[in-house]
C-alpha positions as CSV (number, residue, x, y, z in Angstrom):
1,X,16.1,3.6,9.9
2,X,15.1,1.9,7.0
3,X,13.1,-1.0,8.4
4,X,9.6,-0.5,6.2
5,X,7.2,-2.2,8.3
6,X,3.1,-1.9,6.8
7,X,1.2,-0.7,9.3
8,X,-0.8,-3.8,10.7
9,X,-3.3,-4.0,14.0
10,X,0.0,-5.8,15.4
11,X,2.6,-3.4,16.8
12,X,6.0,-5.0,15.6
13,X,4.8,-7.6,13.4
14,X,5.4,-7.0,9.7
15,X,2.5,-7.3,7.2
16,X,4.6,-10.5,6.1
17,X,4.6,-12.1,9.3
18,X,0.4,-11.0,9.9
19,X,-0.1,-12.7,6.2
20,X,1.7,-15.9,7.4
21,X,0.1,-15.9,11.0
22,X,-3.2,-15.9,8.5
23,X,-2.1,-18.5,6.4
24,X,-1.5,-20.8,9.2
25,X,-4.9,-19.9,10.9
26,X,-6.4,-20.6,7.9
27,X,-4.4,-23.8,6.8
28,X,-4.8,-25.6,10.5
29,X,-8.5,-24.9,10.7
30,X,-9.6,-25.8,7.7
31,X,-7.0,-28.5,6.7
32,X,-6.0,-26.3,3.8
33,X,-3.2,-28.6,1.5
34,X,-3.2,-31.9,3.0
35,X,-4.2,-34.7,1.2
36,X,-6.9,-35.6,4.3
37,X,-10.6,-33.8,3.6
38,X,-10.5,-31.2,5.7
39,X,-13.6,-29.0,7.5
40,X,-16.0,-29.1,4.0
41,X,-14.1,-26.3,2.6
42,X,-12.1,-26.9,-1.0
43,X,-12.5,-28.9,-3.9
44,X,-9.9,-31.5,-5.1
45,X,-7.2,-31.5,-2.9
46,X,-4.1,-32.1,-3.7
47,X,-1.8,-35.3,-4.0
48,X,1.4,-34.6,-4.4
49,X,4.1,-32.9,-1.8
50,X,4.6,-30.3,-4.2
51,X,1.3,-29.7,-4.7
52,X,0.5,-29.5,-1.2
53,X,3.7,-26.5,-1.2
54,X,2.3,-24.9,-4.6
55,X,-1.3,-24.6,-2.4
56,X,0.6,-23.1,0.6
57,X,2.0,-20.5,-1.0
58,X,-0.6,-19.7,-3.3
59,X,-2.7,-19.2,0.2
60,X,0.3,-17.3,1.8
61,X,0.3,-15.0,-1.5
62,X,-3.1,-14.6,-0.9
63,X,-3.0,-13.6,2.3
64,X,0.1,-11.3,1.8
65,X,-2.3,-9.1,-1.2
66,X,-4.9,-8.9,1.6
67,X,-2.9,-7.4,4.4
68,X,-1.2,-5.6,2.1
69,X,-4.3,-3.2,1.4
């Protein structure tokens, strides 16, 4: 079989879908991309739709390198 899974604390979950399951934690609580102030955490937010992406996935790659190790 050559499904490569990471091993995660998840049995069946890919270190992919753990990294986005800890992007979205981390996005919902503290209102991570939107334009709104969010729970006191970040600086400048950003404005622009593609800016609020571009911050997404920065977070997401983010959170990929740490489940990753």
């Amino acid at each position: 079989m050559t499904d490569e899974k990471e091993p995660t604390s998840h049995p069946g979950m890919s270190a992919d879908e753990v990294a986005l399951e800890l992007t979205r934690f981390i996005a919902v609580t503290t209102g991570y991309g939107k334009t709104a102030g969010g729970a006191g955490f970040g600086g400048k937010s950003p404005k622009t739709p593609e800016e609020q992406v571009d911050a997404l996935l920065q977070l997401f790659e983010r959170c990929r390198g740490l489940v990753g190790k």
